[in-house]
C-alpha positions in Angstrom: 50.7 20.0 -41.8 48.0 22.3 -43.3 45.9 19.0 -43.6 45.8 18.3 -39.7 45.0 21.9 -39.0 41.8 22.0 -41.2 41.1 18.4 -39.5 41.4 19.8 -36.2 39.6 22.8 -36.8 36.8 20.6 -38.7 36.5 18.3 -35.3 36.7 21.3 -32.7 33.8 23.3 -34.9 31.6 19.8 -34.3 32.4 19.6 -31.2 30.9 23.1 -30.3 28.1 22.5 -32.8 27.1 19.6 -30.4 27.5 21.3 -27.4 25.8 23.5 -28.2 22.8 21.6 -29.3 23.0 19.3 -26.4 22.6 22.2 -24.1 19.9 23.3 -25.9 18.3 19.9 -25.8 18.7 19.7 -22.1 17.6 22.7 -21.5 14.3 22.1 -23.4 13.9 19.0 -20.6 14.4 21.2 -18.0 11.9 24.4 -19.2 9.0 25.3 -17.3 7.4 27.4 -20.2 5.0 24.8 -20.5 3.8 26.1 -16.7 1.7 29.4 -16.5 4.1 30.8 -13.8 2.4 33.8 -13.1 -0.5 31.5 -11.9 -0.9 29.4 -9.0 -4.2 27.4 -8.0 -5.0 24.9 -5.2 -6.8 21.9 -5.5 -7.6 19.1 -3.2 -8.1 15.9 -4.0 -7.6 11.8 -4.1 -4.1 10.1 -4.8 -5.3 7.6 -7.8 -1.6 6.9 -8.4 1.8 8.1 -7.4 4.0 7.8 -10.6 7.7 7.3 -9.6 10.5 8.7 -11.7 14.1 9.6 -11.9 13.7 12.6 -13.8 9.8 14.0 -12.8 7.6 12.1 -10.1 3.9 12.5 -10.9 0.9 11.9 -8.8 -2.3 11.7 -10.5 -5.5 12.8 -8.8 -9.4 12.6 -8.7 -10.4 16.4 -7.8 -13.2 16.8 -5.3 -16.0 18.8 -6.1 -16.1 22.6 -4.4 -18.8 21.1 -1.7 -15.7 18.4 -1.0 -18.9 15.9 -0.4 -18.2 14.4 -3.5 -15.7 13.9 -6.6 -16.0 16.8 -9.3 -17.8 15.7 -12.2 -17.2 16.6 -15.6 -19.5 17.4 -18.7 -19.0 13.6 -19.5 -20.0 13.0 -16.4 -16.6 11.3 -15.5 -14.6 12.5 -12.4 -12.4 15.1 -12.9 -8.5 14.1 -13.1 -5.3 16.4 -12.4 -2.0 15.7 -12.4 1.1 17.5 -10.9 4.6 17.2 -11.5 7.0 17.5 -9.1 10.8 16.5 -8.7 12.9 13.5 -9.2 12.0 10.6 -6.6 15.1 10.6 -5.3 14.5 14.0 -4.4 10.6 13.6 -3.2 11.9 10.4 -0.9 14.6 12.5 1.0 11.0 15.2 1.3 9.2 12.6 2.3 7.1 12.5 -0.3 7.1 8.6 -1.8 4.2 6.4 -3.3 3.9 4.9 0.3 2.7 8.0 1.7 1.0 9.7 -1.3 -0.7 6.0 -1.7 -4.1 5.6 -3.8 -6.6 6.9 -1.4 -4.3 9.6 0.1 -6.5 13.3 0.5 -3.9 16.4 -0.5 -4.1 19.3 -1.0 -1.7 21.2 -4.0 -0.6 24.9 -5.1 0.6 24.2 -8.9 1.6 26.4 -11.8 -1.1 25.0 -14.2 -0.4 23.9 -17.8 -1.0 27.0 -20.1 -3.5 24.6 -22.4 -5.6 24.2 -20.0 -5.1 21.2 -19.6 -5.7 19.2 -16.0 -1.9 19.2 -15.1 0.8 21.1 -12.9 4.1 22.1 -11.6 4.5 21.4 -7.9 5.0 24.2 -6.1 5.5 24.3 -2.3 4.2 21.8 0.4 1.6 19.2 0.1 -1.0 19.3 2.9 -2.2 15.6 3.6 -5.8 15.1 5.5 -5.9 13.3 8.5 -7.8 9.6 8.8 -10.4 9.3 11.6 -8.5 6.8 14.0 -12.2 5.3 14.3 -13.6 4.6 10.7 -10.0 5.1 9.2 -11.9 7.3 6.3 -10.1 11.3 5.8 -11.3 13.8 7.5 -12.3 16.6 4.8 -12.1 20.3 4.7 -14.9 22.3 4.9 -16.5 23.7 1.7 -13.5 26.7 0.2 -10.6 25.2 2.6 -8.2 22.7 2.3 -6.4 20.1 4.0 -3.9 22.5 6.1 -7.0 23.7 7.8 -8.4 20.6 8.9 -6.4 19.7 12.5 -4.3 17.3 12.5 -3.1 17.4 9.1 0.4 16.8 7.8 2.6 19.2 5.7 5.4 17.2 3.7 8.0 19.1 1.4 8.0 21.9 3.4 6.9 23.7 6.9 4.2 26.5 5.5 1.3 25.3 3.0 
């Protein structure tokens, strides 16, 4: 009898042990520390690809530069690329936000908590603001110089009513 006790008292303290490190581990997926919360910036720019997952959608983007005449330039000279995460796809479908309408060549504009490295990536936060296409060249209409899409008329908002 004493044997089965200790058994079951061996099995129910591994159980907890791996619950609780399974929370932790989930939890760890789920952490926005990574995010500098306290910060939010806006940037507009060009879909280059929308990145479809179950867990964290991504869209990648070519930022343009403050005159919004042109892509930003870095030192290398390349153009300069961000990236924000966002929800599930799932999620960003029932929004409206999909890879058909964030397509390559889509102008947005983004509020994200930015990655406390520095580095070019985000956390979603809010409503995207899409530029409109001129019905008569089909090329995006572009904000003026310090605004973004939301203040060019006839732009969209998708994942929310306010940008």
């Amino acid at each position: 009898m004493h044997t089965r006790t200790v058994k079951a008292s061996v099995i129910a303290a591994s159980l907890a042990v791996l619950a609780v490190l399974l929370q932790v581990t989930v939890a760890a997926h789920h952490s926005f520390a990574m995010y500098d919360q306290k910060k939010v910036v806006t940037h507009t720019g060009v879909v280059k690809q929308f990145v479809p997952q179950a867990n964290h959608a991504e869209i990648h983007f070519l930022l343009f530069a403050p005159d919004h005449k042109s892509l930003a330039k870095g030192k290398d000279g390349k153009n300069v690329e961000w990236g924000i995460e966002m929800a599930g796809t799932a999620q960003l479908e029932r929004q409206g936000i999909s890879p058909k309408t964030f397509g390559p060549g889509t102008v947005f504009s983004v509020h994200m908590n930015p990655l406390r490295d520095g580095s070019n990536f985000g956390a979603r936060v809010g409503t995207l603001a899409k530029c409109p296409s001129d019905p008569a060249t089909n090329k995006p209409k572009l904000p003026e110089p310090g605004q973004h899409c939301d203040s060019v008329p006839g732009h969209t908002l998708i994942g929310g009513t306010a940008f």
